[in-house]
N, C-alpha and C positions, 0 to 999 in steps of 0.2 A: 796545597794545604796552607792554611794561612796562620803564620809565625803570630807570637805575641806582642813584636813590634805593630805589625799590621793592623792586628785589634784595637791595638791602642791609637794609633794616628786619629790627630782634633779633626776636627770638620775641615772640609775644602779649603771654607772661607768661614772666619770668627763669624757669630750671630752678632744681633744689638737689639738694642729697643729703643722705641721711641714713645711717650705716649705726647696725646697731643690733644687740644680744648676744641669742641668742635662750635664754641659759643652757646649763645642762648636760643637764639632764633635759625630754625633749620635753614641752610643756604646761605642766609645773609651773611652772617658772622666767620664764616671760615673761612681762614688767609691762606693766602697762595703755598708758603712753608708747609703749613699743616697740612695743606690739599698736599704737597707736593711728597709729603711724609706716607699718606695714605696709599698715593699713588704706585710710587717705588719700592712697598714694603711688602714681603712675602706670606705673609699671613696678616689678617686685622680681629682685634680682640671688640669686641664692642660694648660698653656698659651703658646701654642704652635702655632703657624704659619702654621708650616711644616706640612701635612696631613699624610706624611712619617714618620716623628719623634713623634705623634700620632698613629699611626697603634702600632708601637713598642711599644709605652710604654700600648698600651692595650693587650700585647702579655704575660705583665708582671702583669699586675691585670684587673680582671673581671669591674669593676667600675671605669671607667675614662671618667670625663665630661669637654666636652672642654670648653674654656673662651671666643675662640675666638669669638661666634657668640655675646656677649655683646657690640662689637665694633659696633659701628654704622656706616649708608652711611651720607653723607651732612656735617646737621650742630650738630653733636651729635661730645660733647668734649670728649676727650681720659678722663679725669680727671674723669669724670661721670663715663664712662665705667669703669675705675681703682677701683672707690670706689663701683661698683656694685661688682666687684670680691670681694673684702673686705667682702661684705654683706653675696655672698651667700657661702662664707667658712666659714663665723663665725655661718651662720644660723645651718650647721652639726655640728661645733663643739658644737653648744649651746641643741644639741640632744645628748649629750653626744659621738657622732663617734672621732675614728680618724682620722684625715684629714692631707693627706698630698696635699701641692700645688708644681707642679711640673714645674720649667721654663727654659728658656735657661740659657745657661753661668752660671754664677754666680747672686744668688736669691739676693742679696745685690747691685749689682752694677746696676746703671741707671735703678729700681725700684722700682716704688711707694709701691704697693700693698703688695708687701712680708712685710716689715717696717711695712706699716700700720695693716695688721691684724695680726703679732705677740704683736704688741701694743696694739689692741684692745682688745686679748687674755688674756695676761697679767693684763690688768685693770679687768678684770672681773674672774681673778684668776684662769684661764684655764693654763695648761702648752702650751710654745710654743716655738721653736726651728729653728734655721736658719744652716743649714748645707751649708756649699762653695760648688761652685763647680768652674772647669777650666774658665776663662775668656775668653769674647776677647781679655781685654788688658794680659792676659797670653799669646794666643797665637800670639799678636802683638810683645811683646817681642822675641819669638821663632822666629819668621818670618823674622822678622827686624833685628836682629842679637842687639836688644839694651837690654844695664846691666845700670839700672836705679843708680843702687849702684855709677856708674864711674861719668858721667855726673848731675844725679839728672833728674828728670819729674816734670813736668807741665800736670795737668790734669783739664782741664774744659769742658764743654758742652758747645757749641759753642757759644750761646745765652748769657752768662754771658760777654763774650766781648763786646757785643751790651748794654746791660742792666743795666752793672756796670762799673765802671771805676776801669778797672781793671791792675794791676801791671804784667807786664809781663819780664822776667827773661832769655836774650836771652842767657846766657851761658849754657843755659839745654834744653831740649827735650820739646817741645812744642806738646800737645797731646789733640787734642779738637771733641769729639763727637758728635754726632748729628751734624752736619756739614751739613747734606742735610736737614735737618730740619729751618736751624738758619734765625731767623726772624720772626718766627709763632710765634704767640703771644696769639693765639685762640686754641690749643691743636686740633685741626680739621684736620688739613693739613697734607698729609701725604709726602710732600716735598716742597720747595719752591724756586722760579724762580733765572738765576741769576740775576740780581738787588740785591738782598738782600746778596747775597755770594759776590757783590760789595761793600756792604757796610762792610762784615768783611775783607774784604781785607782791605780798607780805615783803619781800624781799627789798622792790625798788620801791614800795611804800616810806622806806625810812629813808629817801630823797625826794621824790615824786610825792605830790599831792594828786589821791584816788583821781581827782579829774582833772587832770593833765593831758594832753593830746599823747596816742598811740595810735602809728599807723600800722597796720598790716598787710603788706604787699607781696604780688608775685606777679616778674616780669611775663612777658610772653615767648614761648617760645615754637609757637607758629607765623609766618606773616601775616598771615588773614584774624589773629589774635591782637588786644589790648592788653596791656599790662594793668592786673587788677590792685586798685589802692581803697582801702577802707580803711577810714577816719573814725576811731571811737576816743572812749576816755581809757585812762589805766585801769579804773573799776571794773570796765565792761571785759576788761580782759579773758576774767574766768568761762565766759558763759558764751563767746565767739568761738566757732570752729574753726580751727586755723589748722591745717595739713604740714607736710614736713616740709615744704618747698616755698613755704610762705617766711616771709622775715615780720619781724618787728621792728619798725623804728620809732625810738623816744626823740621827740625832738629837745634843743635844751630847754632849761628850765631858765638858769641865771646867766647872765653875760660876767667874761672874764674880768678879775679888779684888776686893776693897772700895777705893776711891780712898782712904785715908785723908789727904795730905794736902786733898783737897779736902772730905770732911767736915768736918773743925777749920773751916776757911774758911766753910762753911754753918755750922756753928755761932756762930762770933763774929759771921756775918751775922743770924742767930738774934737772940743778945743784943743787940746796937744795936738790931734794931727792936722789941723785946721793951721796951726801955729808954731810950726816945729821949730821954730827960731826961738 
């Protein structure tokens, strides 16, 4: 008969989790960590889209259960579905497994769920771990020929234009996400009309001149794929189809003025240590 100490006793051995970026392009982009995450982990979560990029990563462990089917039709919010994934990773970890969560690109970047259930891991004294992987905005860089280093970036999801009063920096690279998204306001939408891509224009209209260069890009994420770039003006904004995986980049407008009292300043800081006598 089993005592109530019995019932109570933790698992064998503590869970964890792991989630981990699987990049952008299937195969290419996966590091060895990440592979080696996949490998050694006892259960794999997968938020994968691609039925493709699923096949393979079951080629790699016996045990991979997709995320996608928690997405709902109608009026079911992405938020819900986001914190169902949360639920049922933490549920294995709390069985003592290892669980890794496998996603596109980079498990950090424009995602809820990875944040959240190493947080909730964490509180409840579970080990948990965020391995990188390749971007889009990596392979935006590649693509675009842009060195963030030279100019500087601006990076927002496109909705903070609308929702905050937001400072915008036209001497740098203007870089805004979700773009096909921008104006949902209900997490439901899986894009929206243009009207509302009228209304971000209206927005960077009071930096941007209508015909100013806007790229619209999305990398590839097949090898036998090119990464697609289409060059309009900021006008033509409203009236282009752009999907949620596509980005916007403004390129800048004006190059940076020089601080000149703060060079004088570097300089005489110059001469003292030039001249410490």
């Amino acid at each position: 008969m089993n005592t109530p100490s019995m019932l109570s006793e933790p698992p064998s051995r503590r869970g964890s989790i792991a989630c981990v970026g699987l990049g952008m392009v299937l195969g290419s982009h996966l590091t060895p960590l990440a592979r080696s995450h996949i490998e050694q982990a006892d259960v794999i979560f997968a938020a994968l889209s691609n039925g493709i990029v699923e096949k393979w990563l079951e080629r790699m462990h016996p045990d991979v259960r997709s995320l996608q089917p928690y997405y709902g039709k109608g009026d079911k919010s992405r938020k819900v579905t986001y914190q169902e994934w949360v639920d049922v990773m933490m549920a294995e970890v709390r069985k003592g497994k290892v669980v890794c969560g496998v996603f596109y690109g980079h498990p950090g970047v424009f995602a809820w769920s990875p944040h959240a259930v190493i947080e909730a891991a964490r509180s409840e004294g579970y080990e948990a771990h965020m391995e990188p992987g390749i971007s889009a905005e990596d392979c935006l860089y590649a693509d675009l020929g842009i060195d963030p280093g030279r100019r500087g970036c601006q990076h927002f999801e496109a909705n903070q234009l609308l929702f905050f009063d937001t400072r915008i920096n036209t001497d740098t690279y203007l870089i805004l996400w979700q773009t096909g998204l921008v104006g949902d306001r209900s997490f439901k939408r899986l894009r929206t009309e243009p009207a509302y891509r009228q209304l971000l224009v209206e927005v960077l209209n009071k930096d941007y001149p209508l015909s100013h260069e806007a790229i619209v890009y999305r990398g590839a994420t097949l090898p036998i794929e090119q990464a697609r770039v289409r060059r309009i003006t900021l006008g033509e904004l409203p009236n282009v189809d752009i999907t949620a995986e596509e980005t916007v980049v403004i390129p800048p407008l004006s190059r940076p003025r020089r601080n000149r009292a703060m060079m004088a300043r570097l300089d005489a800081l110059d001469r003292m240590f030039e001249n410490p006598g």
